[in-house]
C-alpha positions as CSV (number, residue, x, y, z in Angstrom):
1,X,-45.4,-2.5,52.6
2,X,-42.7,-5.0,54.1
3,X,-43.8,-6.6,56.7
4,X,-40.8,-7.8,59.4
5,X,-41.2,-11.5,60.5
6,X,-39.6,-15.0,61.3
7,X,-38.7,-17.8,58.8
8,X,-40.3,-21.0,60.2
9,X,-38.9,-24.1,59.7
10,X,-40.3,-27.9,60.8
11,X,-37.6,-30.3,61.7
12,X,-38.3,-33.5,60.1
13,X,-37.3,-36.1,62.8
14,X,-38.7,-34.4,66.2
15,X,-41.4,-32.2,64.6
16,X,-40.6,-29.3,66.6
17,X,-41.1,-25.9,64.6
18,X,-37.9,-24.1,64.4
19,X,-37.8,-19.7,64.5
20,X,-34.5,-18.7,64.4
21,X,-33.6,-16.3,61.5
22,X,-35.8,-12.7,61.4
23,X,-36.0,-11.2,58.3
24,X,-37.3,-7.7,57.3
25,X,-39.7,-8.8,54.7
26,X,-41.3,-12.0,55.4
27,X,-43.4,-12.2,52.2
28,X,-40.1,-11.8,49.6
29,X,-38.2,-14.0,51.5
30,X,-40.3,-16.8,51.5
31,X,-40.9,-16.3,47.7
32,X,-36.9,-16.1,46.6
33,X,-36.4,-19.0,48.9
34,X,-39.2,-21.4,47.0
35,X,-37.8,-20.0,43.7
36,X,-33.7,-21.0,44.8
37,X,-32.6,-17.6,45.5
38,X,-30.1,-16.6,48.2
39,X,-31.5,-14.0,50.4
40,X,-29.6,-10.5,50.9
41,X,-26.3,-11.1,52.7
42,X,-27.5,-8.1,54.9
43,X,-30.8,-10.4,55.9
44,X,-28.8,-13.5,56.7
45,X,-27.6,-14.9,53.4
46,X,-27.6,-18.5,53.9
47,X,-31.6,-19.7,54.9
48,X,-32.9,-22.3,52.4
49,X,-35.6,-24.6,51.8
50,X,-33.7,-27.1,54.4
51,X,-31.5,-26.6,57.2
52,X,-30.1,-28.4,60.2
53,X,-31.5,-28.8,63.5
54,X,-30.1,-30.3,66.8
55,X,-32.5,-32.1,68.4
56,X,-33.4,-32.2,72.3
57,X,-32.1,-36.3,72.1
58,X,-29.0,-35.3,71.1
59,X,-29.1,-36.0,67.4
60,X,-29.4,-34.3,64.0
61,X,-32.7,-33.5,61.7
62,X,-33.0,-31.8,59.1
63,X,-35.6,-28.8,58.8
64,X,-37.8,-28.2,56.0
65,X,-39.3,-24.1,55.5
66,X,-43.0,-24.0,55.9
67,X,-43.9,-20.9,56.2
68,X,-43.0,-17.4,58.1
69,X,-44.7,-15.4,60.7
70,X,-45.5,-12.0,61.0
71,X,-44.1,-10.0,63.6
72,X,-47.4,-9.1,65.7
73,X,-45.6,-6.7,67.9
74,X,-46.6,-3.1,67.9
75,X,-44.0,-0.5,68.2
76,X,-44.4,2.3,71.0
């Protein structure tokens, strides 16, 4: 079963942990990301294993993917 969720990335220069692009099946995602893959244009298309993040100071970092998190919410 597909499990909907959020893409987590950790920004290397302020640390903070970065959950901005939802996907509809965390598990695959994460797994055709490790292996290089693109995901479905439908999906976002353009998440990788590093991505950009502005900072609260004002400058650049650059994220790294750790992980994704379920989506806990129950639907009514």
């Amino acid at each position: 079963m597909n499990k909907n969720g959020t893409l987590v990335y950790k920004c290397r220069r302020c640390k903070k942990l970065v959950r901005n692009t939802e996907v509809p099946d965390v598990e695959s995602a994460v797994i055709l990301i490790s292996m290089g893959q693109k995901l479905p244009e439908v999906w976002c298309g353009n998440e990788g294993l590093t991505g950009f993040h502005n900072c609260k100071d004002g400058h650049m970092g650059i994220t790294d993917l750790i992980g994704g998190e379920l989506d806990t919410r129950k639907e009514s």
